[in-house]
N, C-alpha and C positions, 0 to 999 in steps of 0.2 A: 433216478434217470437224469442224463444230463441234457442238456441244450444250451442254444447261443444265445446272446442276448445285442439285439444292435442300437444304435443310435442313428437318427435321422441328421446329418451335418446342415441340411436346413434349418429344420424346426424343431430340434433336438428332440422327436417323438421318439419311445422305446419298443423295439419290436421283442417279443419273444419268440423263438423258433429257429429252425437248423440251418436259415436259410432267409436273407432279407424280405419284405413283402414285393411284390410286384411292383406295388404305387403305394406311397405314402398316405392314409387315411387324413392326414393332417395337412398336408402340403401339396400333393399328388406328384409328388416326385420320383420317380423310378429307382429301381434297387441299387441302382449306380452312385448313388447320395448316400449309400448307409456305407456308417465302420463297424466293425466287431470290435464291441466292450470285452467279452469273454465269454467263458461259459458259466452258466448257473444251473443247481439242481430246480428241477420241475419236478412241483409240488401239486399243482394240477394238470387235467386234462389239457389238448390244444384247445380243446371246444368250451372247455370254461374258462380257459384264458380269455379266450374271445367274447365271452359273455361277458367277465368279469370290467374288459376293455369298452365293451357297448354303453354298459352301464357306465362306467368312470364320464362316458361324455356326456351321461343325461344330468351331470353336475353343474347348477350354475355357476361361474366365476365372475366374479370382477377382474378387471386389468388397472393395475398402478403400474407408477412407478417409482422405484424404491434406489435412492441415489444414500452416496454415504460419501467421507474421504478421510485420507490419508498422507500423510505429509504432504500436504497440502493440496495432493491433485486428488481430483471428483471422478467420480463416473456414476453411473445407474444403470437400471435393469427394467425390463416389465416384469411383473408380478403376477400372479393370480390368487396366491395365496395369502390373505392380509385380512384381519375382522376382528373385531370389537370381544376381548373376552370376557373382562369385569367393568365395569361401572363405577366403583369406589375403591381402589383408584383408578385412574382411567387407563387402562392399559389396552394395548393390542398386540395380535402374535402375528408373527409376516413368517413365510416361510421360504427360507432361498436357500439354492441348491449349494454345493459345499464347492461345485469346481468353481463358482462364477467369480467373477473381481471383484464385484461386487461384495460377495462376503468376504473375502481379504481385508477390503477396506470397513465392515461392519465390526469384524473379529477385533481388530487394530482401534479402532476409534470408539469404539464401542457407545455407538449413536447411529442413528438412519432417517430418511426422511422417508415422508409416503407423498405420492401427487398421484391423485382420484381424475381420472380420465373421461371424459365423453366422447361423441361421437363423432367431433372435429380432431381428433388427436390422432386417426390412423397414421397419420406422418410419424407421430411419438409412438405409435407402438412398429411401424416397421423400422425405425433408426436404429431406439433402445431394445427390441426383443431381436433382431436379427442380424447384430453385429458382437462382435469383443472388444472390448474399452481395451484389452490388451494391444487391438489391435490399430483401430482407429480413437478420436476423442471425440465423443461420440454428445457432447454439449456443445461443440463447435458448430455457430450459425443457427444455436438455438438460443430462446431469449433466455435467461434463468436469472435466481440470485442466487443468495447464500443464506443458511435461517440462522438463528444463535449460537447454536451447537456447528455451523460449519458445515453443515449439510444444504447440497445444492436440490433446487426446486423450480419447477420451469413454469412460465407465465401460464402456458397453455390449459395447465388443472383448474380442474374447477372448484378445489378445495384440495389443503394440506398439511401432511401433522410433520412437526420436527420432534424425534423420539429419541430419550436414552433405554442405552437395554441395561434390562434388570434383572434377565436370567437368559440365558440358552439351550436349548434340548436338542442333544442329539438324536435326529431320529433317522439314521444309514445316509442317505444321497443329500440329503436333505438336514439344515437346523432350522427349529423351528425359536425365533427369537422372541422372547416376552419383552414391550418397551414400554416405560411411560410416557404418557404423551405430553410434551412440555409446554409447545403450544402449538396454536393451528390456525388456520386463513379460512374462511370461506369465500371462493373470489368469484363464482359465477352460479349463475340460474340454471342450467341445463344437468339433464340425470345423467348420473352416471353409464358408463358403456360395460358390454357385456363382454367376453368372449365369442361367445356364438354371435350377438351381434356385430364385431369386428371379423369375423368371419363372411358374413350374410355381406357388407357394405365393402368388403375386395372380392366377391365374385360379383357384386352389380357394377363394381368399378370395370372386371374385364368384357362383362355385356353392355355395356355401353360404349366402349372404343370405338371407334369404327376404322379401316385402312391396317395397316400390316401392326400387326402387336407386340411387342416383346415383352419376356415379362425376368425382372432380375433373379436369378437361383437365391440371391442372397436375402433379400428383404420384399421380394415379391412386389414390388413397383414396376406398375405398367407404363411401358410406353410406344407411344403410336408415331412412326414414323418408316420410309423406308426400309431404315438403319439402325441399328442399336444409339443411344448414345455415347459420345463421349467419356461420359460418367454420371452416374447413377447421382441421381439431385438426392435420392434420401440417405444410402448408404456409402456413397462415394465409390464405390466399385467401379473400373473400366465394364468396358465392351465385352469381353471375353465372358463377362458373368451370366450375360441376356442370353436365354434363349426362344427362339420363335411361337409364338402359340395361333397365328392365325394371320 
């Protein structure tokens, strides 16, 4: 049996079904936001799809971010898939999707950083997870340097590894990259951030507004005035992108 399979152009969530959701569980975006990937055989039920979706969020993640480069120029990504696999030698496996720049420039250079996130970085996760380095330059007006390996790392972590890779697995949308870890920073006290908790700390962002709200389609930055702004201070987007929530 076939069906469709869509992609959320905000928050790049993946629907299954003939037919986009109503509202994005992830974003709450209306079906007006999704494209069709294509169609794929369904292998289960709708209703264990949906089960099988309920479950995937009762996952905890981490959020980094995972910058690399390439003749010379950087970019980064958010992450959620990055962890410790062996101990002697010290490696970890990060997992990025195959369309991003990001792994363009990991493929190519074959090296990556990691920057381990807290709770003051919502700025860093709506810049790096809601934009394309294709698109804009997405270090720009951000503090960062560069580690040994050439890989960029922003002030804002509160620790960071600079990795080469030393194997890769394909595994469909997705590689999953094995790195060593060459070296690494610890630069602050505060725990790391969660996904669900970066969740939780942008809806108190939008209860606490107060006066006309706008909030970006693109990186979800709220802002209270009037008017839309100018331009979006996290993603740099014009006006066009805001729309009204209150």
């Amino acid at each position: 049996m076939l069906t469709k399979k869509w992609k959320c152009t905000v928050c790049n969530y993946i629907h299954v079904g003939d037919n986009p959701p109503d509202k994005c569980p992830e974003c709450d975006y209306g079906p007006e936001v999704f494209e069709l990937l294509g169609e794929i055989e369904l292998s289960t039920s709708p209703e264990e799809q949906k089960a099988i979706r309920n479950a995937l969020f009762k996952i905890q993640y981490g959020l980094f971010m995972v910058g690399s480069a390439k003749d010379g120029k950087i970019n980064g990504q958010i992450c959620n898939t990055v962890f410790q696999i062996t101990s002697s030698p010290v490696r970890v496996a990060v997992g990025i999707n195959k369309n991003n720049l990001t792994h363009e420039h990991i493929t190519a250079s074959g090296s990556l950083s990691i920057c381990i996130l807290s709770d003051d970085c919502l700025d860093i996760v709506s810049r790096f997870g809601y934009n394309s380095g294709r698109n804009i330059d997405k270090f720009e007006g951000i503090e960062h340097s560069l580690t040994q390996l050439g890989n960029p790392v922003i002030k804002q972590s509160i620790a960071w590894f600079d990795c080469k890779v030393e194997k890769s697995i394909d595994l469909g949308s997705h590689t999953l990259f094995i790195v060593d870890v060459i070296s690494a920073q610890d630069t602050g006290e505060q725990g790391a951030t969660t996904y669900e908790r970066y969740r939780e700390l942008k809806n108190q962002d939008k209860e606490k507004a107060t006066g006309d709200k706008w909030e970006c389609v693109v990186c979800q930055h709220i802002h209270v005035g009037e008017k839309p702004p100018e331009k979006c201070p996290i993603c740099k987007q014009g006006p066009e992108k805001f729309k009204k929530i209150g």
